[in-house]
N, C-alpha and C positions, 0 to 999 in steps of 0.2 A: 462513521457510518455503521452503528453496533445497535444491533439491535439484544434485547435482553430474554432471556426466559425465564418459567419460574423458577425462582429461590427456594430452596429444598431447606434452608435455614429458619428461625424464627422473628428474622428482620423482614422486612417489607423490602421486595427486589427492584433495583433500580433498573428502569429501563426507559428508553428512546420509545417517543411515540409513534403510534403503529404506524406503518406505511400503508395508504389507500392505492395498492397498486393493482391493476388488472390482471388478470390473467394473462397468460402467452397465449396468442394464437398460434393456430394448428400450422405449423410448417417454418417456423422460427429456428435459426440455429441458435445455438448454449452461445456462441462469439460474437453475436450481433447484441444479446439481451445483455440490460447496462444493469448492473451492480451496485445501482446508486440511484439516488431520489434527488431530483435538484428542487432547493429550497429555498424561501426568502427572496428579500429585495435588497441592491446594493444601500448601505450609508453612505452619507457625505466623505466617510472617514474613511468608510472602504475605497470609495472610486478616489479618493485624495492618496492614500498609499498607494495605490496601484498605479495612479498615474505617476507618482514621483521614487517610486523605490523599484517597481516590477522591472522597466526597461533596462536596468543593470544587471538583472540575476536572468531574464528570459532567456530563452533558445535561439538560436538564429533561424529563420524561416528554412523550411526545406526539408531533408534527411537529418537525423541525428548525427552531428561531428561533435565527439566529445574532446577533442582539440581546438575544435573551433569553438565550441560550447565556453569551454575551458581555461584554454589561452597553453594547456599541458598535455603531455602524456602521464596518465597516472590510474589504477584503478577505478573505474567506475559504479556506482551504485544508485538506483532507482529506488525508490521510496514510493509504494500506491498506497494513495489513500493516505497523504502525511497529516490533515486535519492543522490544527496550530501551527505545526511543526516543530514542536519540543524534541519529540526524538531525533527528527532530521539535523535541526541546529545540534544539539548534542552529541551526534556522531558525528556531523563537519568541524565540531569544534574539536574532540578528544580522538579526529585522525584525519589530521593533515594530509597527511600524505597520499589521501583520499578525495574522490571526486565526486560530488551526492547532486542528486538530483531526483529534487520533490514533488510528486504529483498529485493534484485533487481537485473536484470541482465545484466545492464548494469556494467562493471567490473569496465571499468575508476573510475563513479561516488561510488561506494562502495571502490576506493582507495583512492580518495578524503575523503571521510569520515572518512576511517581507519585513514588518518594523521592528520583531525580535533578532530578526538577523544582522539588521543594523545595526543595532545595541550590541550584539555578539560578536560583531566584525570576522564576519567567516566568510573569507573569498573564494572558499571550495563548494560551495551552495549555489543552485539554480534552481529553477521554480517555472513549473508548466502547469497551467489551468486549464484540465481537458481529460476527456477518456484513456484511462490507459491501454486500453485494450487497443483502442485505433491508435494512438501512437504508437504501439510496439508494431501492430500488423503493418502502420503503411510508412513509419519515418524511421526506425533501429531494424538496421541490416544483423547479418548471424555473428553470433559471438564477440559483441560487442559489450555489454554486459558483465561484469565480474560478479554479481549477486543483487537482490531484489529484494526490499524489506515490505513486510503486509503486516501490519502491525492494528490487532484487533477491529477486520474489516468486518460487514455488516455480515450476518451470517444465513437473513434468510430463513427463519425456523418454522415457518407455512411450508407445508411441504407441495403445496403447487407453485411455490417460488424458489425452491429446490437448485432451478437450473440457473439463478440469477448470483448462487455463489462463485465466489470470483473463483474459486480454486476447481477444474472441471478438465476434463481430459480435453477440448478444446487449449483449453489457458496453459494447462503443461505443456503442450506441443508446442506453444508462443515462446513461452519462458524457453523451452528446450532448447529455442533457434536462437532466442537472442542472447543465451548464456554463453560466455567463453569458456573452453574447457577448465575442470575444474571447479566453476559456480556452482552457488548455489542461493535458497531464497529459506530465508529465514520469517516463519510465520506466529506471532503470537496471539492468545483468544482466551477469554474468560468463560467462553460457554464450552461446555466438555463436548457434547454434541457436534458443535463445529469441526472439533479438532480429531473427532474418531471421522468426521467424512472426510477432511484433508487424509490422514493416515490411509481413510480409505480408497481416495481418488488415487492416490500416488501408487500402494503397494498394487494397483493394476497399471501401472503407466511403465513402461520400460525403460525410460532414460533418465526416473529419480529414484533416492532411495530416503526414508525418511527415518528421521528417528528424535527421540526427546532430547533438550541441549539443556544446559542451565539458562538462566535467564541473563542477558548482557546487561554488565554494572555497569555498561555507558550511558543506557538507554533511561529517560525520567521515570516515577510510576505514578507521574499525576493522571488526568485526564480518564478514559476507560479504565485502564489497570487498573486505579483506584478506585473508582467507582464499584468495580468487579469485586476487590479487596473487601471495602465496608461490606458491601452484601455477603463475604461468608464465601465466596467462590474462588476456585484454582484457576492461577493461571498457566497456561498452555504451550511450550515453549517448544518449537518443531524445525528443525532444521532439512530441506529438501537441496540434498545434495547429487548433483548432474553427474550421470552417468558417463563414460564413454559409448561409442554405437559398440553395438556387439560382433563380434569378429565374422 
């Protein structure tokens, strides 16, 4: 869900075609407005994954039990926006001892996933097709959460679509409640632009503190990353680590 801006280099910049989105109406909260564009129509192949692979990795209907989810007690982890799900398989694969759970809504690429996962044999992967923003607000109670991966989310660089970036002092507050103490949400982005208004959202937010990390060697760098790569651009490596409340 990335969108591109120009290339300061002398390659041609890669980018996602535009989004024909409307304007916000007057009187819209930044938590209701979606962060994403839903796109396409299912394949054969899509609705044939999903109906024979999804029903294994789903959620159970209801509140988030990530024992129930599970089958364990162990660290949990959300993924928004997993697209393919390369990263996601590659962190359920190189940590076990870890519990991930992939969100997106684009369907295709969560049934791509679901067949890469097969092939990967990772029983620590789960897979939810739908808004994150409404699953955190109405099914994951508080500090449930060990950390949040946002891995080159769409960035929004109209600045009348502004409020439609995931990362907003609404979305901290969300993150805030559902983090266990401790969390944190690890954010990466090939547009420089993005990542000064994350740094900027947060250094007014009171319960994160952010700051640059290296880049995780678990994590793939095909897909965006590369894409970003070729065109000559930096990627953005941001770690937003959960405060405790202030005394």
């Amino acid at each position: 869900m990335d969108e591109q801006p120009d290339d300061q280099t002398s390659q041609p910049p890669t980018r996602r075609k535009a989004h024909d989105v409307p304007d916000l109406p007057e009187g819209v909260s930044p938590a209701r407005v979606r962060s994403f564009v839903r796109r396409g129509r299912l394949s054969t192949l899509t609705l044939q994954r999903m109906e024979t692979l999804a029903p294994a990795r789903a959620l159970p209907a209801g509140p988030f039990d990530p024992v129930a989810a599970f089958g364990r007690v162990a660290p949990v982890v959300l993924e928004i926006g997993c697209g393919h799900g390369h990263a996601a398989i590659a962190y359920a694969s190189t940590h076990p001892e870890h519990d991930l759970l992939a969100m997106d809504v684009h369907t295709p690429g969560v049934a791509r996933m679901l067949a890469d996962a097969e092939k990967a044999g990772v029983p620590n992967l789960r897979v939810e097709v739908g808004d994150a923003v409404v699953f955190l607000e109405e099914r994951v109670g508080d500090a449930v959460l060990d950390a949040v991966h946002l891995f080159f989310p769409d960035p929004w660089r109209k600045t009348k679509h502004t409020k439609r970036r995931f990362v907003s002092p609404t979305n901290l507050d969300l993150l805030a409640r559902v983090l266990a103490p401790g969390g944190h949400v690890l954010v990466a982005t090939d547009q420089d632009f993005y990542a000064e208004h994350v740094l900027e959202e947060v250094a007014a937010h009171p319960r994160f503190r952010a700051r640059r990390v290296e880049r995780p060697s678990w994590r793939p760098s095909d897909g965006f990353e590369a894409k970003g790569l070729r065109a000559g651009r930096t990627i953005n490596e941001l770690r937003l680590d959960l405060l405790p409340f202030a005394d």
